[in-house]
N, C-alpha and C positions, 0 to 999 in steps of 0.2 A: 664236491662243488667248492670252488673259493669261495673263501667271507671277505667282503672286500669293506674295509671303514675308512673314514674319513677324520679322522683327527686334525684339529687345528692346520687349515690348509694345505694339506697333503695327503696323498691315497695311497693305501695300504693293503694288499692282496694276503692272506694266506690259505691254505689248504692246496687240492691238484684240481686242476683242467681235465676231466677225462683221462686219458694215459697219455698226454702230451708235455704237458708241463707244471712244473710243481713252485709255489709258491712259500720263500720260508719267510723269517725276520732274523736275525743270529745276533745275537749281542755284541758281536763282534763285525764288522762291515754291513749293518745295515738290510736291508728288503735285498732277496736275492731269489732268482729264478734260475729252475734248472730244468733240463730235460727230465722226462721220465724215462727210465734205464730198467731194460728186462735182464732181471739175472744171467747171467750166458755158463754154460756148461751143465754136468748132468748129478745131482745131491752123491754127494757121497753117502759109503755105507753107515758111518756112524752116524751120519744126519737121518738117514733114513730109519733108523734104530733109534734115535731121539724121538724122532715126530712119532715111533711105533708106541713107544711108552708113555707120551702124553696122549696119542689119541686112546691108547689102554685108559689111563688113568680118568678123562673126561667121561670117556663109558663108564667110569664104575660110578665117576661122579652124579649121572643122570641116571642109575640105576639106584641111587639111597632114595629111600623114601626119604619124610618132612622127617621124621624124629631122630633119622641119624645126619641129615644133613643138618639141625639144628644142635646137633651136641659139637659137630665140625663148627658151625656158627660162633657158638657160646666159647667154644677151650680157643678160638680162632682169634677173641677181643680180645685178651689177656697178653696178644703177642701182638694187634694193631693190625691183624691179617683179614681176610672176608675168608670165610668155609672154605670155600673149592680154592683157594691159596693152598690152604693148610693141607686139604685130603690131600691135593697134587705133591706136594712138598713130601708127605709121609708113606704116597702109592706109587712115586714114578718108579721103575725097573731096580731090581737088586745089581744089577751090573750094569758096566758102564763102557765104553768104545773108546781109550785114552786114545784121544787124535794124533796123530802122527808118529804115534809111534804102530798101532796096531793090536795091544794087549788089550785082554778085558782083565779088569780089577773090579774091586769093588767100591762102592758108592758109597759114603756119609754124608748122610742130607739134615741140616739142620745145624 
């Protein structure tokens, strides 16, 4: 839903219409309206391997119980991060889909 305000005489939309149209502000040119755009084509394999490892890593997320999500919590301030930043950061996949070229290497997170 748009938030629509009213600043010193003048109205201001942001947020989407449904899937029709999107309301921005940009610091640059001012209130700007655009359509809504369906991604077109079909995810590639490395995207499909990315989404596989975060939706890996949120499961193991919702599988800690309070005491280890709370040690994720606690070592998580020290860096400015919230818990499930930091598991994610430390559980996504040990390899990785270099895009465009086609090789798997390996990851350094962190």
């Amino acid at each position: 839903m748009a938030k629509v305000k009213f600043p010193l005489l003048s109205g201001e939309a942001r947020g989407a219409l449904g899937r029709s149209m999107i309301f921005q502000h940009q610091s640059v040119g001012g209130a700007v309206v655009k359509g809504y755009a369906v991604p077109s084509g079909q995810a590639t394999a490395s995207q499909l391997l990315q989404r596989s490892w975060y939706r890996n890593a949120l499961d193991g997320w919702a599988a800690l119980n309070d005491e280890g999500r709370a040690g994720y919590t606690t070592r998580a301030k020290e860096e400015n991060l919230l818990g499930i930043n930091l598991y994610i950061r430390e559980n996504l996949g040990a390899l990785s889909w270099v895009i465009g070229i086609g090789v798997l290497g390996e990851v350094k997170v962190g």
